[in-house]
N, C-alpha and C positions, 0 to 999 in steps of 0.2 A: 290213783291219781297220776303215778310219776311214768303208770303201765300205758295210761292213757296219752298223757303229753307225748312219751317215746314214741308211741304210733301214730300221732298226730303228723308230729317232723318227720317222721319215717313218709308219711305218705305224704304228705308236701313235698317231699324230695325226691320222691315217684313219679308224683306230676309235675315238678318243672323238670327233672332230668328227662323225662317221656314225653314231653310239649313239641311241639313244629317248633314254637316259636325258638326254643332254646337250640334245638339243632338249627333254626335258619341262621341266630347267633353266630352259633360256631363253624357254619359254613363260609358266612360275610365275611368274618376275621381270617380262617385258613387262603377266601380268595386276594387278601389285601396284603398277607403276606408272599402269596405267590408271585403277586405284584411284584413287591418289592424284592424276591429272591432269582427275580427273571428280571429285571432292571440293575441290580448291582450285583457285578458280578464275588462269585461265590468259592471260597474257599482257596482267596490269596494270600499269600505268607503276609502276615499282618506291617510287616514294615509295611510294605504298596499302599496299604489302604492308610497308615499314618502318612504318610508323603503325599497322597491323593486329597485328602479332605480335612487333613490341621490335628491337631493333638486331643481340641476341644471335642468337633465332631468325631472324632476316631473315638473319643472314649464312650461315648453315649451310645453310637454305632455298638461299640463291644458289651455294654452294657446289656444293649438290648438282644445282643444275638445275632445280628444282622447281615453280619458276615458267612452263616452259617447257618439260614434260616431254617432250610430241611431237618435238622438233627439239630436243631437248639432246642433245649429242655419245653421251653412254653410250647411250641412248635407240635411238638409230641405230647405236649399234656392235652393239646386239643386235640387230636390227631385220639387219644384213650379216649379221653369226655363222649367225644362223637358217635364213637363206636358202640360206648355204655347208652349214649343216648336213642343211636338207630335200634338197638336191639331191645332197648327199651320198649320202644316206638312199636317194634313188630308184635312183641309179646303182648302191649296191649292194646292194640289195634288188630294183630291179623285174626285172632278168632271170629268178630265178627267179620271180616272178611270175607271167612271162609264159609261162614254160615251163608251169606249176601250170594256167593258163588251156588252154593247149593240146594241151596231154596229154591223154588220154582211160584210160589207165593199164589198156592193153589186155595188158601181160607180165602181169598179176600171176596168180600160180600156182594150184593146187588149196589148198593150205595156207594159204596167205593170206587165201583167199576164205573158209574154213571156221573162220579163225582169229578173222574178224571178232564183232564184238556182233552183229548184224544178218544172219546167213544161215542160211541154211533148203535144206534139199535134196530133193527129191520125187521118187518114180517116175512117170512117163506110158508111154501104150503107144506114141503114134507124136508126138511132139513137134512143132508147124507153125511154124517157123519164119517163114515170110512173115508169119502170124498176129501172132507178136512184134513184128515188127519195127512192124507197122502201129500195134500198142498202144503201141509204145514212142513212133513219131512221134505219135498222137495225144494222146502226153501230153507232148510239148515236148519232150525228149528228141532228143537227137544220138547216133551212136552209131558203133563203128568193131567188124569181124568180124574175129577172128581164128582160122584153123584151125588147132587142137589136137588130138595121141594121136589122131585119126580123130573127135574130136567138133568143137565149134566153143565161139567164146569171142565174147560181146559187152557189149564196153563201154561204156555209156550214159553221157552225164553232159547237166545240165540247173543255169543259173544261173551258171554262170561269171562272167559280167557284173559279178556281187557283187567280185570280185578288182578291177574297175573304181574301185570304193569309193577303194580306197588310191589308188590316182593319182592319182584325182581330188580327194582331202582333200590329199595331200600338194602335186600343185601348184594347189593352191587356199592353202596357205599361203606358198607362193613369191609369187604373182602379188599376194596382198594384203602382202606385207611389201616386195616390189620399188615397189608404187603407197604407203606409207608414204615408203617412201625416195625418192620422185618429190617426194611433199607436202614430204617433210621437208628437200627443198631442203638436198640432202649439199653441192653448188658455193658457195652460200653461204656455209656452216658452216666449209667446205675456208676459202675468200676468207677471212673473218676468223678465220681459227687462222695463217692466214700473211700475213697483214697490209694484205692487197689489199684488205678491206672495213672499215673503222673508222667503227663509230657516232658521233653528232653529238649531243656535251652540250649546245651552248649552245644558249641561247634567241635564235635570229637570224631575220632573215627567209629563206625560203624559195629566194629566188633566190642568196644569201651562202653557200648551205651546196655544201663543196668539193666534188670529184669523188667523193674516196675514201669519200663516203659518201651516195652514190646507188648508184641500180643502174637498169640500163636496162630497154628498155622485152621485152628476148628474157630476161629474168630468168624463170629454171623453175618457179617455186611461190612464191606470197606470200601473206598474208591483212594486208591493210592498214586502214584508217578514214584519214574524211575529213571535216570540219565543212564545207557550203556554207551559204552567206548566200542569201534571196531575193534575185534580179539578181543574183549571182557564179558565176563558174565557176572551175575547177579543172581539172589536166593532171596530178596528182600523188597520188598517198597516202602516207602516215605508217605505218612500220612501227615496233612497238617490237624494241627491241632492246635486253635489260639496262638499264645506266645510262642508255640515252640511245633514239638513231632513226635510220632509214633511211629516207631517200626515193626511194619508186618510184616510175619514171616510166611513163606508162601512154602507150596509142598513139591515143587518143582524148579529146576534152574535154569535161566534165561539169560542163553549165549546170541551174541551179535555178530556173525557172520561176516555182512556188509552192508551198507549202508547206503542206497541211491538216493540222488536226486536230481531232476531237471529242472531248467529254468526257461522263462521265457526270453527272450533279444532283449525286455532291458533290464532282467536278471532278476525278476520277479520267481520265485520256485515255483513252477508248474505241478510237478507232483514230486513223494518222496514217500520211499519206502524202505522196511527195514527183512532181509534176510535174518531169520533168527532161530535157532535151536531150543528145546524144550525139554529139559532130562527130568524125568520121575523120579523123585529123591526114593521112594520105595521099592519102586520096579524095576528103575533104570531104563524103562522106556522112553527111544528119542521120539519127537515130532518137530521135522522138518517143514516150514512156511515160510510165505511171506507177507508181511501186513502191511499194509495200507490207508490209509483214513479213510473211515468207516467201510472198513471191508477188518474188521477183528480176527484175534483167533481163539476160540473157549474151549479150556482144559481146565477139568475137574471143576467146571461151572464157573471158572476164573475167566474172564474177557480181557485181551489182551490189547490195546490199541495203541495204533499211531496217533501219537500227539503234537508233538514235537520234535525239532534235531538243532541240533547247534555243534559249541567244538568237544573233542573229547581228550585233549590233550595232546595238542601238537608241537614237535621240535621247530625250534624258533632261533635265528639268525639274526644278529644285531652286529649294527658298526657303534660301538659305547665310544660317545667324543667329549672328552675332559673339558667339561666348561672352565675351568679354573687355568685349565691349560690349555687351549683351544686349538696352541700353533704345531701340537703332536699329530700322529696318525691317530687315527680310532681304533681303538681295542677290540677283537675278535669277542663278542659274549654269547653263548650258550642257553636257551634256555627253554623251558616246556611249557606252554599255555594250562591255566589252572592252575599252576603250580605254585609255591611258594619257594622262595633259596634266598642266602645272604649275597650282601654285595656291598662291598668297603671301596669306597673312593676318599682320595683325601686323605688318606688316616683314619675319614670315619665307617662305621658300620652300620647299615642299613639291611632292611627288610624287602625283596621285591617280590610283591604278589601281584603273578599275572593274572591277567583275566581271561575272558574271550576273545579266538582268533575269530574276526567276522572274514570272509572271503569278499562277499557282497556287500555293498551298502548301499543303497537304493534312495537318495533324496531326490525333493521335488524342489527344482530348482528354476519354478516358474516366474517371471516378472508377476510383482506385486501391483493393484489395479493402482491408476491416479486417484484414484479416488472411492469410496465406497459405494457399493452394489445400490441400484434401486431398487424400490419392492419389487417390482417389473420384473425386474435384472432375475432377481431372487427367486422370483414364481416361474419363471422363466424356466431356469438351471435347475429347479426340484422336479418340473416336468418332464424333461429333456433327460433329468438323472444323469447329470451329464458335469467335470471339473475341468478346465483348462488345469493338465499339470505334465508340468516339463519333466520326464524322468530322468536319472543319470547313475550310472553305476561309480562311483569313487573309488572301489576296488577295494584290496585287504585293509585291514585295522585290526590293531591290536590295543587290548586298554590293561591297563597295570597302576597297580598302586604301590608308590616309595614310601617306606614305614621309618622312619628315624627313630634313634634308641629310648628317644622319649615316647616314643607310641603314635606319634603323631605323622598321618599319612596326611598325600597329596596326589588323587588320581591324576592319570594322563590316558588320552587317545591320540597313537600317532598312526597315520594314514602311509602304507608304503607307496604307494601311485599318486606319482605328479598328479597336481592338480591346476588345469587352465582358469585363468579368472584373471576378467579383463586383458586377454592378451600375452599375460605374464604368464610364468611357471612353477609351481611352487609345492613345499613339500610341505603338508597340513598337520601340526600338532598342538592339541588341545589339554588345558588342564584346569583344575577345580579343586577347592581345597573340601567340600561336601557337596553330599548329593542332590544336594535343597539344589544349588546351584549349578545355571547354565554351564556348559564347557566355553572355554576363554580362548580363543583358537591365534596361534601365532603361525604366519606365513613367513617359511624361508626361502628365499629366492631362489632360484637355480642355475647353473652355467649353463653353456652353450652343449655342455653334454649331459644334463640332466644330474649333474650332481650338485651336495653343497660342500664342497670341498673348497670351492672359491670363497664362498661365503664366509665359513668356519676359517679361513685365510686374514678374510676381513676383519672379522670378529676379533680374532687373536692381535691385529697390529691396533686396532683402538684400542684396546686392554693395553698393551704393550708403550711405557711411558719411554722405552728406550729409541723408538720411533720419530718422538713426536719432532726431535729438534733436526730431523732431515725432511719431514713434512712440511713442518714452518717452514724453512727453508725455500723449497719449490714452490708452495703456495706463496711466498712471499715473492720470488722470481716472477712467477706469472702474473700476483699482482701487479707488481712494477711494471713488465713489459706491456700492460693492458693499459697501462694510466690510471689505474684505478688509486694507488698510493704513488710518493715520493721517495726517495733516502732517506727524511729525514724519518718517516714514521714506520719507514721500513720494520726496524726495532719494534716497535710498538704493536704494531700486526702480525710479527710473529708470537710475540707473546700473548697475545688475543687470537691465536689460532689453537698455540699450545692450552692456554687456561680451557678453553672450549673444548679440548678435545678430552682433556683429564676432568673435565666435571662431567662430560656425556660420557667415559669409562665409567665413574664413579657411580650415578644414578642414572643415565639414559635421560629422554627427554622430558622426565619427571623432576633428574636432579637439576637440570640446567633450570627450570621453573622454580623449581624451590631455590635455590641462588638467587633468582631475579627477584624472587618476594621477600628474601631477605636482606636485598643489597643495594637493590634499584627502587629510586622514588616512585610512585603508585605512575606520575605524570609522563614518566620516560621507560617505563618499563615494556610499552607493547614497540616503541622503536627499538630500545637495544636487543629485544626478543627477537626480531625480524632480523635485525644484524649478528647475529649470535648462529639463526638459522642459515642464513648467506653464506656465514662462515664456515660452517658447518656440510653443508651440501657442497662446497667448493673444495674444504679440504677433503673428503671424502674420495676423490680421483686421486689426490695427493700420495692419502692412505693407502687406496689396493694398487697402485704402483710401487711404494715402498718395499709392500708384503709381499707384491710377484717378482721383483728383484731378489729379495732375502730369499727365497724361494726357488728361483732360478727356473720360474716359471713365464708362459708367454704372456705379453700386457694386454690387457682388456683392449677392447675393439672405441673409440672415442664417436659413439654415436647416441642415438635418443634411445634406443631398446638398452647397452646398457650402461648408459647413466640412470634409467628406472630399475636397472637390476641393483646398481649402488643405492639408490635412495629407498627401495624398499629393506636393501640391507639395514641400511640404518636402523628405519622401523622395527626389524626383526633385533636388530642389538639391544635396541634397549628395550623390546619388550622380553628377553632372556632374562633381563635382570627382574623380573616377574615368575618366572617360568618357577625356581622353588626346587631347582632339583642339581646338585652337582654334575651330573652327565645327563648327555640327548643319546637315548636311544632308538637310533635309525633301525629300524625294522629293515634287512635287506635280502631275507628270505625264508619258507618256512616248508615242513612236509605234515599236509593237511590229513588230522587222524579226525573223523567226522564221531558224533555220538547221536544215539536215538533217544527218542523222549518216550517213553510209553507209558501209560496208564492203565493199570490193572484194577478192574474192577470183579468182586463180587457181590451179587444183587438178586439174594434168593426171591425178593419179594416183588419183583419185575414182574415174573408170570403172572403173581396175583393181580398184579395191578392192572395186566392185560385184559386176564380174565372178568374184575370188575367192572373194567371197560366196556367189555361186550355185553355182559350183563346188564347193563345200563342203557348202553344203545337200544336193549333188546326191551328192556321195560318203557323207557319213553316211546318206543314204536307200538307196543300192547297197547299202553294211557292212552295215546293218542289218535291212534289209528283205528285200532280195534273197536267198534263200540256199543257196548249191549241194551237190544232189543227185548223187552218179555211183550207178548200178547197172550189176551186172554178171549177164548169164545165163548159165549153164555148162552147154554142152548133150552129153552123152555118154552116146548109146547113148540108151538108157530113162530115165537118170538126168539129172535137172535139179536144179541148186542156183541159187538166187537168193541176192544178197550186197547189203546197200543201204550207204551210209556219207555223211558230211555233215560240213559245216565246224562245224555245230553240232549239237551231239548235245542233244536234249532231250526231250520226249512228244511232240511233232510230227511226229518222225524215225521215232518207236514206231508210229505212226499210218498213219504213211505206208509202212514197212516195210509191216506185216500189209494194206493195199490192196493195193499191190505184187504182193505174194505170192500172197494170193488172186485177183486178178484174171489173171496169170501160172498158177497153177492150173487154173483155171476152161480158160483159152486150149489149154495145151496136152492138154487132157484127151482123149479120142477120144470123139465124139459118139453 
């Protein structure tokens, strides 16, 4: 009983593993995730994909694999199933196949032949059989005699081959789902589900990171990246893996020579490539190239590409200008792009890790429409494949993050090239206390020679409360002399200059607001604001007059270009008191060390997958193309019947029948 049940499910699981229907199954589900693994892109360092689409979707995403669709375990258990199931499929289905090919279907009877769509029976007086046979080879035609009742029987067939079709689709899907499971690196996946492979979170150096999470250099399939520096080499790639990485070890070292690239006029990269060196850790044989995107180079079956370049660690020139101190010179700083080093201002200590030097920066800096597009508009521009976009090169940037001893960073991106807008001049620097968030950009004004030296002037004597009772002063002069006040409130408006100007040191145009809401009735608050601001734009010439005296520097020029350079000073003062960082470091020069991005891939099961390829192409051309004909002649006595029949019955079959026929007519007729 228990012999019988086991063979029962045994062969239940014969026939569905062996069914179309199961392999069409698992064909629908491998096309829906192809879908999705050519729609979202694939195997980025999992922060992107949390910042991208929220914590919620990031986890289900990871859940499911989805980031990693090729080489995620379900991915590859269908990718097995498939394979069990085509060969299933062959085993038992292709023997009668092959019988179907070999047969010539020389029993089949008087009734049969007569019973067909397609036969025809004629009298002749002396039928010439050699005559047939010749006609029938001349038309490609195979054929086997059988003697019948004193007449004779021949059965023709031509295109068999087409049967070939199926084989050849079916292990044409073997051979590309076995070259998947080559790529898809199953010993890996095996190693880290049993715990022999365990990615590496931390950020350590390269030579720290333990055993169990490397992989050598006979590892089956990988696709890795690698950052090289001009003058460095590398023995090693970076694979992602989930939270963290793998490092493969590769059997060869890959030195970076130099590193090109062109750009277009508006500074778009044209091409780039990497001069690169190749040493056999074995042999010690070099191989000197150059790579390219997609133009690789393959050593020991390893494919080397251009992918990328960015910085590789460049010496970097800063003016460091003491916020706290503002009315000093700026400090010569030192420093390397990528790098990390300390840096104590104030008494305190601080962390600064650089980031990337960009050289380029390439925004669109088109007018925005009045209004939004019509459908028109819309159907329009998808035609034409066509954007209104302004380019503009903004020049170098450098971004870095201030770490304080609490741990607690605050990036910055500061721009070394002026930047025009509306007229003005100005030097662009941006900050953000996380990544979630936009960059906060503050514009610092520039003098008549492109520095901010005038600025940081300015800056210093609003901080500067030693100032303020020679500012009152003059501002109170000019008021008088305008008629705007008397003697008597003379007093009174200087001290209404001073108070303004030590609450806009204190908080900027934040703290003057927070005073007014807690000082001023709800009713008179937007007047004394207005009058505060008055004040405040008026003592402002008072101010960088003060500072270019104490300075013993020339006085501003009294016109409308810069009284806007004063007023946006302003702006830029009190948005510093935002800024979040003890010193502004002016970027004012660097020497650019470029790096290449490359990707090293090995992908034994490429070729298969080639080869399935054609294989495939080559069997739906069989299935469809090719298509078999059997005729049968029935010769008895005076009497002939012709029978035709076909894997596909269609008007072609109708066609070919009545040639057949007639030409078979024609043959055996007596001359």
């Amino acid at each position: 009983m228990k012999n019988h049940r086991r063979q029962t499910i045994r062969h239940a699981l014969y026939e569905l593993f062996s069914s179309m229907r199961f392999a069409v199954g698992l064909l629908t589900i491998l096309a829906i995730a192809s879908v999705v693994g050519t729609v979202l892109k694939q195997n980025e360092p999992y922060p992107n994909y949390a910042f991208e689409f929220g914590q919620f979707w990031f986890q289900a995403f990871e859940k499911l694999g989805l980031f990693d669709v090729y080489h995620s375990a379900w991915f590859l258990t269908i990718l097995a199933f498939l394979v069990l199931s085509t060969t299933l499929c062959i085993i038992r289905n292709g023997p009668g196949f092959i019988r179907q090919m070999r047969s010539y279907r020389e029993k089949a009877n008087d009734n049969s032949l007569a019973a067909m769509p397609h036969s025809q029976a004629f009298e002749t007086d002396a039928p010439d059989i050699a005559t047939v046979r010749a006609y029938l080879q001349g038309q490609g035609f195979r054929w086997r005699e059988t003697p019948r009742d004193g007449g004779l029987l021949i059965a023709a067939k031509k295109g068999a081959a087409g049967k070939l079709g199926y084989f050849c689709a079916h292990i044409a899907l073997i051979v590309i789902c076995v070259g998947g499971l080559i790529d898809g690196n199953l010993p890996l996946k095996l190693g880290e589900l049993f715990g022999s492979v365990v990615p590496e979170t931390r950020n350590i150096p390269q030579s720290q990171i333990p055993a169990q999470s490397r992989l050598s250099g006979a590892n089956l399939s990988f696709r890795g990246n690698v950052d090289i520096a001009e003058g460095k080499s590398a023995d090693v790639t970076f694979l992602n893996a989930g939270q963290g990485y793998l490092v493969q070890e590769l059997p060869f070292i890959v030195s970076l020579k130099k590193f090109h690239v062109d750009y277009y006029s508006n500074g778009m990269p044209k091409l780039f490539a990497s001069d690169i060196v190749v040493t056999d850790k074995a042999s010690g044989k070099i191989t000197e190239a150059t790579v390219k995107v997609n133009h690789p180079l393959i050593i020991d079956g390893i494919a080397i590409y251009q992918s990328s370049f960015g910085d590789g660690g460049s010496p970097l020139r800063f003016k460091a200008w003491n916020l706290a101190q503002p009315q000093g010179a700026p400090a010569d700083l030192q420093a390397v792009s990528m790098n990390t080093q300390p840096l104590r201002a104030n008494g305190k200590e601080y962390s600064l890790e650089m980031g990337e030097l960009r050289v380029f920066n390439i925004e669109n800096i088109g007018k925005p429409q009045d209004a939004p597009p019509t459908m028109g508009q819309r159907m329009h521009d998808a035609r034409e494949v066509r954007q209104e976009k302004t380019l503009k090169n903004f020049g170098p940037s450098i971004s870095f993050k201030l770490r304080d001893n609490q741990g607690q960073a605050v990036e910055y991106l500061h721009y070394m090239a002026p930047v025009e807008q509306e007229g003005g001049q100005y030097l662009m620097a941006g900050m953000r206390k996380t990544p979630a968030e936009p960059f906060q950009y503050l514009r610092l004004p520039l003098d008549d020679d492109m520095k901010i030296d005038r600025f940081m002037r300015l800056y210093a004597a609003l901080r500067n409360p030693a100032l303020y009772d020679e500012v009152a002063r003059r501002a109170t002069d000019k008021a008088r002399q305008g008629g705007v006040i008397d003697a008597k409130l003379a007093s009174q408006f200087g001290d209404s200059v001073k108070g303004v100007l030590q609450r806009f040191a204190d908080g900027g145009f934040s703290g003057l607001e927070q005073f007014l809401d807690e000082r001023v009735p709800a009713d008179k608050r937007q007047a004394v604001a207005q009058t505060y601001i008055k004040i405040l734009q008026g003592a402002v010439i008072d101010v960088m007059a003060v500072a270019d005296d104490q300075a013993h520097a020339p006085q501003l020029k009294a016109d409308a270009a810069h009284y806007r350079f004063l007023l946006d000073g302003l702006v830029a003062a009190s948005g510093l008191h935002d800024y979040g960082a003890p010193v502004f470091l002016q970027l004012d020069g660097f020497d650019q060390v470029q790096s290449s991005g490359l990707q090293l891939t090995r992908s034994p099961g490429k070729n298969l997958v080639y080869l399935g390829s054609l294989l495939l192409v080559l069997g739906i051309v069989l299935m469809f193309y090719v298509r078999e004909l059997r005729l049968w002649v029935r010769v008895n006595g005076r009497q002939v019947r012709v029978a035709m029949t076909s894997n596909r019955h269609n008007r072609d079959l109708d066609q070919d029948f009545r040639r057949h026929l007639d030409a078979l007519q024609q043959l055996t007729r007596r001359p």
